[in-house]
C-alpha positions in Angstrom: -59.5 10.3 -22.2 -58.9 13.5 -20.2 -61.7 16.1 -21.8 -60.2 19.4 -20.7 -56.7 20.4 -18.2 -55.6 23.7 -17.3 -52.6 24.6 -15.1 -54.0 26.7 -12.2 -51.1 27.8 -10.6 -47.0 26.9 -10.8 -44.5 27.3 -8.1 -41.0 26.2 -7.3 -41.9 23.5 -6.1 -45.7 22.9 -6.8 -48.2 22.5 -9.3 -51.6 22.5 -9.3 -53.7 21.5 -12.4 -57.5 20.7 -13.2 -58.8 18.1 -14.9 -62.5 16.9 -16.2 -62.8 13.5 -17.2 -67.0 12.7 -18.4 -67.8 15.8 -16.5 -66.0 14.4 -13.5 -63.4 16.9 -12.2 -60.3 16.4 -10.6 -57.5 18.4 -9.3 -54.0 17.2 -9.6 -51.5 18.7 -7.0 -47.6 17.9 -7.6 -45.5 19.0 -4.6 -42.1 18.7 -4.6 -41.2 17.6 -1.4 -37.2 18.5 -1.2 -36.5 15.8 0.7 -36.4 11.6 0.7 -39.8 10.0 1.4 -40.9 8.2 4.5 -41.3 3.9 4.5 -45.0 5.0 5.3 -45.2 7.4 2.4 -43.8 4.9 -0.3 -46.8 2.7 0.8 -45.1 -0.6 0.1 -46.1 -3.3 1.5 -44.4 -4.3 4.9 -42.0 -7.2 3.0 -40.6 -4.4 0.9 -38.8 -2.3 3.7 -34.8 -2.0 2.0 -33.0 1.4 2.1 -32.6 1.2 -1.5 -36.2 2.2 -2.0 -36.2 5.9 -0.4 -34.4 7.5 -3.3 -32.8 11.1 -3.3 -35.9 13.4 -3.4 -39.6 12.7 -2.8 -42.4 14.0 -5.1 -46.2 13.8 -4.2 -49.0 13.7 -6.4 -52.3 14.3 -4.8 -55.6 13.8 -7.2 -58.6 15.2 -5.1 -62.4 15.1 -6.5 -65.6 15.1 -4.6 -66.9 11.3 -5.5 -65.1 8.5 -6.0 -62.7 8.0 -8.8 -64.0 6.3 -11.4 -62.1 2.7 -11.7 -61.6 3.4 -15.5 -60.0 6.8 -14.6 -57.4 5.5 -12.5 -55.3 4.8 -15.6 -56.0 8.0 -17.4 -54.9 10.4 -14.8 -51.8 8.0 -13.6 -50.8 8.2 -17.5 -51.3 11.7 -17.5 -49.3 12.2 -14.3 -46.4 9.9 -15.1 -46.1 12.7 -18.6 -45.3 15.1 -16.0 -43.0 13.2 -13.9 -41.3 10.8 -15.7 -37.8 12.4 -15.6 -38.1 12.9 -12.4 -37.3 9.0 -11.7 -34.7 9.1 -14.0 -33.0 11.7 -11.2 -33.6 9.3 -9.0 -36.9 10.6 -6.9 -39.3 8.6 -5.9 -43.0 9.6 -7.4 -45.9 8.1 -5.5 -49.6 9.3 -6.7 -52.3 9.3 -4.6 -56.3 9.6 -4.8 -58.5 11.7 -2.0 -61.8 12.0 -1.7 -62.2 15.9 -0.7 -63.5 19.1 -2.4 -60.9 19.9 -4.7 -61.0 23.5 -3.8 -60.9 23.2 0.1 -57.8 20.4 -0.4 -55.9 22.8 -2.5 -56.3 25.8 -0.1 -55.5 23.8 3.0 -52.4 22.6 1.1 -51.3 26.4 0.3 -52.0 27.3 3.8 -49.5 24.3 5.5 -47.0 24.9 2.9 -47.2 28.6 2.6 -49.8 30.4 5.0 -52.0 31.8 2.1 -55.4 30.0 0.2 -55.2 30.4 -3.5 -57.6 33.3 -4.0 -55.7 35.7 -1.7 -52.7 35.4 -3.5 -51.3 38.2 -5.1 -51.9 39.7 -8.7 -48.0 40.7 -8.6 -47.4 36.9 -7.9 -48.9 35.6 -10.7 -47.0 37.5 -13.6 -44.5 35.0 -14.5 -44.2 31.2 -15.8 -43.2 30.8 -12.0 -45.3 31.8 -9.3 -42.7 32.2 -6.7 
C-alpha cells in the first residue's frame, strides 16, 4: 500500500510524482513520448517482433529510487501507474514501465535537462501557476 504521493510537477507532456512506500521512496516520471516506441523500447522478447505491437503513441514510465525495489512493491507502484494510464491504451499507445536504480532527484533533473534544458529547482515561479506547467 502506497503511504504518501504528491505530484511534483505537471507538464504537457510529463509528470513527475513521489511516492513512499515503508519509508522507501520512489519517484514516478510519465513522459509522453509523441511518437511510436522503438522494438528495443517495448522490451519484448525477440519472438515477439510484429508491426502490430508499436501502437500510435509511446508513453514511458520511469520509477527511480536509490535501493532496489522491493519485490512486493513491484505490484503496488505498477497498479498505481496503470490508474494513471489506463486510457491511454484504450487510444491505442503503448505504456511500458520501467524500474532504475538512481537518485531520484539527479534522474529527474537529468531528464528535465535532455527534454528541456532546465533542472527542476531553476524553474520558474511564473511557470508553476497553473494545473499545467507549460
Amino acid at each position: 500500500m502506497i503511504d504518501y504521493f504528491e505530484r511534483i510537477m505537471r507538464l504537457t507532456d510529463l509528470e513527475i510524482w513521489s511516492i513512499r512506500i515503508e519509508q522507501i521512496h520512489y519517484c514516478l516520471v510519465i513522459v509522453d513520448e509523441r511518437r511510436k516506441a522503438s522494438i528495443e523500447e517495448l522490451d519484448l522478447p525477440d519472438a515477439i517482433i510484429d508491426e502490430d505491437i508499436q501502437r500510435t503513441n509511446y508513453v514511458s514510465v520511469s520509477i527511480f529510487s536509490e535501493i532496489s525495489v522491493k519485490e512486493e512493491h513491484i505490484e503496488v507502484l505498477d497498479d498505481y501507474v496503470k490508474r494513471f494510464t489506463d486510457h491511454l491504451a484504450l487510444a491505442h499507445c503503448n505504456v511500458v514501465v520501467k524500474f532504475y536504480l538512481e537518485q531520484p532527484e539527479i534522474a529527474v533533473d537529468r531528464l528535465l535537462l535532455q527534454k528541456y534544458g532546465y533542472k527542476l529547482a531553476e524553474i520558474p515561479l511564473k511557470n508553476l501557476w497553473h494545473l499545467n506547467q507549460e
